[in-house]
Structures are given as structure tokens and as C-alpha cells.
C-alpha positions in Angstrom: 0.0 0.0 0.0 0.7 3.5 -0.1 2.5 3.7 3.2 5.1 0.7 2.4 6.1 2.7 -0.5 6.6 6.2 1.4 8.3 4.3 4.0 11.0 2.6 1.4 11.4 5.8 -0.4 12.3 7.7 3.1 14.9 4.6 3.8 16.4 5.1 0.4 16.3 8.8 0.9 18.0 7.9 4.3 20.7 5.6 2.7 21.5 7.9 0.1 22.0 10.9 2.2 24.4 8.2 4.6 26.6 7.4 1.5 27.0 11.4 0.9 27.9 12.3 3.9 30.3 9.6 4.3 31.7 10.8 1.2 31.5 14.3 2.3 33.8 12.9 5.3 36.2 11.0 3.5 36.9 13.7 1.3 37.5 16.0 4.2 40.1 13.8 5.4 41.6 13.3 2.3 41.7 17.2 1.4 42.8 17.3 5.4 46.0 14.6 4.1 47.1 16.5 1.5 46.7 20.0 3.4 49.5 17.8 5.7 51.6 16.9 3.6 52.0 20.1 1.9 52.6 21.6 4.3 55.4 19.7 5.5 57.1 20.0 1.9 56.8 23.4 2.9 58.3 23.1 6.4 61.3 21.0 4.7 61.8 23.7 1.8 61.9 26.1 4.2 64.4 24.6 6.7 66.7 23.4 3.7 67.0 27.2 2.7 67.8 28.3 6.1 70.5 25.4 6.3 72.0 26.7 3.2 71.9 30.2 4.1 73.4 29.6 7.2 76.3 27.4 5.6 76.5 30.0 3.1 77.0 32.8 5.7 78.9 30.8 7.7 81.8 30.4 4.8 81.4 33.8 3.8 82.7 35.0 7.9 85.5 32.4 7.1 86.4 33.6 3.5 86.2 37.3 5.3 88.0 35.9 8.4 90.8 34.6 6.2 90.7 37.5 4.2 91.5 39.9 7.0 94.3 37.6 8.3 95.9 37.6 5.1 95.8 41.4 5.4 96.6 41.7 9.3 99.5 39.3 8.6 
């Protein structure tokens, strides 16, 4: 009768709107993942810079320390 149909079509309803917003879910941990990761590539870009530009300055006080000893000496 009429009242077996509206009640299947509320559980499919029901099922459906389930499977979206476990998508819904999934995606946000995926999007969440990524958001991660990137940003630790970021994190490791950024800390291999300062390591080079703290190696870099360091040689450069050398070079300059050198410099002024050959001068001084």
C-alpha cells in the first residue's frame, strides 16, 4: 500500500544521504591529508634554505676571516 512505498522511499532517501555524507567525510580527510603533507614540503623547503643560508654565511665569515688575516698578517 501507499504507506510501504513512502516508507521505502524515506529509507532510500536515508541511505543515500548516509553514503553522501560519508563521502562528504572522506573527502575532508583526504583534502585534510594532503593539506598535511604540503605543508610539510613546505616546512622542509623552508628549513633546507635556512641550512643553506646559514652554511653560506657561515663560509662567507670564514672567507672574510681569512681575508682579514691575510691582510693583518
Amino acid at each position: 500500500n501507499g504507506q510501504d512505498k513512502k516508507d521505502e522511499l524515506i529509507q532510500t532517501a536515508e541511505s543515500v544521504t548516509e553514503k553522501v555524507i560519508g563521502s562528504v567525510y572522506e573527502k575532508k580527510g583526504e583534502m585534510k591529508q594532503k593539506a598535511q603533507a604540503q605543508t610539510e614540503d613546505i616546512v622542509q623547503l623552508v628549513t633546507g634554505q635556512q641550512e643553506k643560508l646559514a652554511k653560506s654565511a657561515e663560509n662567507k665569515s670564514e672567507e672574510c676571516t681569512e681575508s682579514i688575516k691575510d691582510k693583518a698578517g
